[in-house]
C-alpha positions as CSV (number, residue, x, y, z in Angstrom):
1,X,12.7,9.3,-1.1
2,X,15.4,8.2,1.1
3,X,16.5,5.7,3.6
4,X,15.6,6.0,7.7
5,X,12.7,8.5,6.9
6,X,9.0,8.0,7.6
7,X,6.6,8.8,4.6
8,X,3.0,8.2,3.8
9,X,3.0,7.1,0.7
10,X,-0.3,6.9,-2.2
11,X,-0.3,4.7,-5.1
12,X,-3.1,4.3,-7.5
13,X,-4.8,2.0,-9.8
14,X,-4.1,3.2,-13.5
15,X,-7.1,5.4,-14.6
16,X,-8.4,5.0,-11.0
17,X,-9.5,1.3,-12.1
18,X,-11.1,-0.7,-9.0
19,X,-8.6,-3.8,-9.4
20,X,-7.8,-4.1,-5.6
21,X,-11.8,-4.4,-5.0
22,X,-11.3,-8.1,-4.8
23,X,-8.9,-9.5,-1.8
24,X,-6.7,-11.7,-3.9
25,X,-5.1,-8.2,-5.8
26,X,-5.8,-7.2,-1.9
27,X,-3.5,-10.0,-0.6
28,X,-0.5,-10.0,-3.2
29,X,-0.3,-6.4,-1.7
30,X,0.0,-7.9,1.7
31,X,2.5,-10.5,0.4
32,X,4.7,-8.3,-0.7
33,X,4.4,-5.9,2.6
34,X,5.4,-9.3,4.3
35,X,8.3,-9.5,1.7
36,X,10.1,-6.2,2.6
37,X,9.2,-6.4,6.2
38,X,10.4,-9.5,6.9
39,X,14.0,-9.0,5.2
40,X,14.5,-5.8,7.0
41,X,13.7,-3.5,3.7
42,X,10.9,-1.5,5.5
43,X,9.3,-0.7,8.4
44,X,5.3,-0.5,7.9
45,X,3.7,1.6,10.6
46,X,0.2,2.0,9.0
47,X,-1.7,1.2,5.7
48,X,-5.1,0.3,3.7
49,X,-5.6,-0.9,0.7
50,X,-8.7,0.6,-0.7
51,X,-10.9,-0.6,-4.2
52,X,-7.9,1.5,-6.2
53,X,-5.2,3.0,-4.3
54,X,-3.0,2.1,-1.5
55,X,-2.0,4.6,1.1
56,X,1.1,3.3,3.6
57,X,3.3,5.0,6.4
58,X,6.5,3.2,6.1
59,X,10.0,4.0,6.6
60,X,12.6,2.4,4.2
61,X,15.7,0.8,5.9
62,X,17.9,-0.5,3.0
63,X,17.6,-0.9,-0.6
64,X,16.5,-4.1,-2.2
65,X,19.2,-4.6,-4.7
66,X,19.6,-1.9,-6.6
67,X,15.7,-1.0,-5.9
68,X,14.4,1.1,-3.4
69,X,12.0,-0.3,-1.2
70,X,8.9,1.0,-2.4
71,X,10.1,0.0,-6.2
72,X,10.2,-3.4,-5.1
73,X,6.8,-3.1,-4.1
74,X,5.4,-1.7,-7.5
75,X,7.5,-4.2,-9.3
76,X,6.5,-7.1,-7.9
77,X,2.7,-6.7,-6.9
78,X,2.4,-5.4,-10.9
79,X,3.9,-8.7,-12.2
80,X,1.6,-10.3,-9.6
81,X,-1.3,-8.7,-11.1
82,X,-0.9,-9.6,-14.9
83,X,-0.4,-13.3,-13.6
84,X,-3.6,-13.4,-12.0
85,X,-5.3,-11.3,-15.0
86,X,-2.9,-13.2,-17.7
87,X,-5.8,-15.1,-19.8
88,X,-8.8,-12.6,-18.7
89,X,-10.3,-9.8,-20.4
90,X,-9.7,-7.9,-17.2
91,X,-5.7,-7.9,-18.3
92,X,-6.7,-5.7,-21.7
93,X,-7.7,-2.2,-19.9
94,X,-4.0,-2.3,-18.5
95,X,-2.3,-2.8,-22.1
96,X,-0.2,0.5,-22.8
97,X,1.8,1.3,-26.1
98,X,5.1,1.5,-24.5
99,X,8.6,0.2,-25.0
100,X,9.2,-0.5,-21.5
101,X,5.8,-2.6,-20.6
102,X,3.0,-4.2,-22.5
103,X,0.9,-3.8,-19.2
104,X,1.1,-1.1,-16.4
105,X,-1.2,-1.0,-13.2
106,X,0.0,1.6,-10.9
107,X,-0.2,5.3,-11.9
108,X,3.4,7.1,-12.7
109,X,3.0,9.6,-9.9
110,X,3.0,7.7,-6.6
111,X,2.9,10.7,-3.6
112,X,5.5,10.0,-1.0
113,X,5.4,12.8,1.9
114,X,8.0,12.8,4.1
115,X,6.3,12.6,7.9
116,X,8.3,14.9,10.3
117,X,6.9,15.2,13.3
118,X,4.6,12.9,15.5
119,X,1.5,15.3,14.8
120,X,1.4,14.9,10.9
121,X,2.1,11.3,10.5
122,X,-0.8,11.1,13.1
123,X,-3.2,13.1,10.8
124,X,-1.8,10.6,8.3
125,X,-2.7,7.8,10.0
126,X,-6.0,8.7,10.8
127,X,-6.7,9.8,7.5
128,X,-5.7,6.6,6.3
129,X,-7.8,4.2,8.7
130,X,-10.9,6.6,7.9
131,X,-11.1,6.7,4.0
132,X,-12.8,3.1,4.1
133,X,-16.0,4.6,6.0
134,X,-16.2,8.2,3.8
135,X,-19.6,8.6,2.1
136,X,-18.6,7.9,-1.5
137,X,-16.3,4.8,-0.2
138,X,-18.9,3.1,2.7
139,X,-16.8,0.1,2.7
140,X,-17.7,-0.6,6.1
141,X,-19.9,0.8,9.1
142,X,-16.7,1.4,12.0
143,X,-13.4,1.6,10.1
144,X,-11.5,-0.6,12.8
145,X,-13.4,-3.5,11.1
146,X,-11.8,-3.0,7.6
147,X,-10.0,-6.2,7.5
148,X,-7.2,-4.4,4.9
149,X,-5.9,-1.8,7.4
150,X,-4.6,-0.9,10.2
151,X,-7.1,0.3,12.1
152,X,-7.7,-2.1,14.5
153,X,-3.9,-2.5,15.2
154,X,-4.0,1.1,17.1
155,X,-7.4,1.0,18.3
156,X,-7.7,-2.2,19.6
157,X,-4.1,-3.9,20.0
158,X,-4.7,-6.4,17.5
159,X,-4.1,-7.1,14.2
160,X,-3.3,-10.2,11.7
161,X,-0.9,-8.1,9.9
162,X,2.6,-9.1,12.1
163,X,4.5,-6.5,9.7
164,X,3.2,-3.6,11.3
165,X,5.2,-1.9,14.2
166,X,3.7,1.2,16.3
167,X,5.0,4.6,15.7
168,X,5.6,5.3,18.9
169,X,8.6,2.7,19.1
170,X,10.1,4.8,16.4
171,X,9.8,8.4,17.1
């Protein structure tokens, strides 16, 4: 991946494990989006967070360190996540025999696509703020009311998430 270049991006849950189902795993997701927005690491033009994977259209602007962007976010929200686990038997399916890591949370092979032209990172995007209402999701009836997307940023003009910035001021 590289700097100034739009990509939608997939991350999953090891073993496809349903750990973002509840909001707080949703929210240090968020928090961290916030993070690299807010300090100019990333520009976030779409996203949902679904049960156990993450798909975002982002666009990095400068590394984080010695981290790109999108390391920073694995990084942190996995540390995040064995805090909130640390004392549960929820933390034990994510213990790997490794001598990097006791614990791991996101899959190895995150998919960044590189979005170049306005027509695919369109398809993206609608992709993205439709997977909540697919048949074997149903995680709501209209996908602009999924509260962890941006849906309702391009379909209505509003949105709680102040990170996000329209694709259309970029391309």
């Amino acid at each position: 991946m590289q700097l100034e270049k739009i990509y939608f991006y997939t991350s999953s849950i090891l073993g496809w494990k349903h750990l973002l189902r509840d909001d707080p795993f949703k929210n240090i997701i968020i928090n961290s989006l916030y993070y690299l927005s807010d300090n100019g690491f990333i520009s976030i033009y779409g996203f949902v967070i679904m049960p156990n994977h993450i798909h975002l259209i982002f666009e990095m602007k400068k590394a984080n360190g010695k981290e790109l962007p999108h390391e920073s976010l694995m990084k942190y929200t996995a540390h995040e996540f064995r805090k909130a686990l640390l004392g549960t038997s929820e933390l034990e399916p994510f213990s790997v025999n490794s001598s990097t890591r006791a614990y791991q949370f996101w899959e190895r092979d995150s998919l960044p696509i590189e979005l170049y032209s306005r027509k695919v990172l369109e398809q993206k995007l609608t992709y993205i703020h439709t997977n909540p209402v697919q048949p074997h999701w149903n995680l709501c009836k209209d996908f602009v009311n999924y509260p962890y997307s941006s849906a309702s940023f391009y379909e209505e003009g509003v949105s709680d998430f102040t990170f996000l910035k329209h694709y259309m001021d970029r391309i």
